[in-house]
C-alpha positions as CSV (number, residue, x, y, z in Angstrom):
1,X,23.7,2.9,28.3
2,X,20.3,4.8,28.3
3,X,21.1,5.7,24.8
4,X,22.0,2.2,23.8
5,X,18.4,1.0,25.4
6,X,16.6,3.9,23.1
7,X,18.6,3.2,19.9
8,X,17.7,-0.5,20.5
9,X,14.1,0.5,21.0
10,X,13.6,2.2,17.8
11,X,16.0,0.1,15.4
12,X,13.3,-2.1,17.0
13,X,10.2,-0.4,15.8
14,X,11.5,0.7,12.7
15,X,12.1,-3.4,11.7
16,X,8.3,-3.6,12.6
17,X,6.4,-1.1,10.3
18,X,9.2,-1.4,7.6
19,X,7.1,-3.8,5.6
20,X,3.8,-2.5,6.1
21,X,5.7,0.5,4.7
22,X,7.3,-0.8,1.9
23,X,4.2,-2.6,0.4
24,X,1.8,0.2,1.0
25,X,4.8,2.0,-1.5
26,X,4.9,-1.4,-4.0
27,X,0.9,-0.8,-4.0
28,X,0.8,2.7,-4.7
29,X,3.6,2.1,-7.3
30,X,1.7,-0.2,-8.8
31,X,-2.1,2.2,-8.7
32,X,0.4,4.9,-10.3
33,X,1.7,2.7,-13.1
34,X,-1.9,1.4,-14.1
35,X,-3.8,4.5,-14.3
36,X,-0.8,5.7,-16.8
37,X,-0.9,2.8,-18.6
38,X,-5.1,2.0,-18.6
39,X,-6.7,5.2,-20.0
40,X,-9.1,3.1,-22.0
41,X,-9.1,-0.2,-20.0
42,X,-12.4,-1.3,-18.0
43,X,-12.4,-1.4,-14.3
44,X,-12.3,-5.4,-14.2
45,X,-8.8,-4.8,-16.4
46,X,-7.2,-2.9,-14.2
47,X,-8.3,-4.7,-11.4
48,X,-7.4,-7.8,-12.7
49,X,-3.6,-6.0,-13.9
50,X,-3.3,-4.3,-10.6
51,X,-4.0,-8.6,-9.2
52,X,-1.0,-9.5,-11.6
53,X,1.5,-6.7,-10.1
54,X,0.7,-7.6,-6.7
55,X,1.7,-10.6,-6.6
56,X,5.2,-10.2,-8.4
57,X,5.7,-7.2,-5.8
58,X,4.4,-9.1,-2.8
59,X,1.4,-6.5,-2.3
60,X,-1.1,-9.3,0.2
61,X,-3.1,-6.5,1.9
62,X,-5.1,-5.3,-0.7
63,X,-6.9,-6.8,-3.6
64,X,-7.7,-5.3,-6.9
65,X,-11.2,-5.9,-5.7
66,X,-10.0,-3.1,-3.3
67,X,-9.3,-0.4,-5.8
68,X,-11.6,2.2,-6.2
69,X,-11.6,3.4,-9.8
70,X,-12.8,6.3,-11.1
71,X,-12.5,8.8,-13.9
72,X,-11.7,12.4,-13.2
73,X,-12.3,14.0,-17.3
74,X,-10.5,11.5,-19.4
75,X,-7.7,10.8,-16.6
76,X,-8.3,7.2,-14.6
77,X,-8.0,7.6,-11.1
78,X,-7.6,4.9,-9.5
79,X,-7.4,5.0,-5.3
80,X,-7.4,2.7,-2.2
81,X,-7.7,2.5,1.8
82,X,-6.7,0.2,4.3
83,X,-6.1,-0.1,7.8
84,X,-3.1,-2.2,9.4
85,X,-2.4,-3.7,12.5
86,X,1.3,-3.8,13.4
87,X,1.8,-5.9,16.3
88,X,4.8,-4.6,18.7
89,X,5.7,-6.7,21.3
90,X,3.6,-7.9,25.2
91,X,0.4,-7.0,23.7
92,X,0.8,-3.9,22.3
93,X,0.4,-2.9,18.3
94,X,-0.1,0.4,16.5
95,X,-2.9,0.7,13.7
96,X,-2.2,2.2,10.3
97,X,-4.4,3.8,8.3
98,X,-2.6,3.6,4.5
99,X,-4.3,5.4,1.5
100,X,-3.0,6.1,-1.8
101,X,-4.7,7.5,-5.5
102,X,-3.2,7.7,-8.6
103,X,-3.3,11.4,-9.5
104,X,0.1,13.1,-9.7
């Protein structure tokens, strides 16, 4: 029984943080794909590409106005941060902190 109540538990919190999880992974996916595909694009491009992708992948958390884009020698790197608040259950929630960057 007590390992019924445990199994229940986590089944529990793993259906919670699954889809923060799996759009943190769409996002990065999609930061990965640009800075192989942009090498010459301007920041607004990708940003407005990275825009596009998220919203076929269902990526809501972050904006391309989120990215941080950068050049490291003629490589775009292109990087982002957020925090997210899962909410559990009776008042109780655990904070995320998800960041990504494009370098391999």
């Amino acid at each position: 029984m007590i390992g019924a109540a445990i199994f229940v538990v986590l089944a529990l919190l793993g259906l919670k943080l699954a889809p923060s999880y799996i759009e943190f992974f769409q996002a990065k996916k999609a930061i990965v794909a640009l800075a192989q595909e942009k090498q010459a694009a301007s920041v607004i491009d990708i940003r407005k590409a990275f825009d596009q992708r998220a919203a076929v992948d269902g990526v809501e958390t972050i904006r391309g106005s989120d990215l941080e884009v950068t050049k490291d020698g003629t490589d775009v790197v292109i990087s982002f941060g957020y925090r997210k608040d899962v909410p559990m259950f009776a008042g109780i929630g655990l904070y995320i902190d998800f960041q990504a960057n494009s370098k391999p």
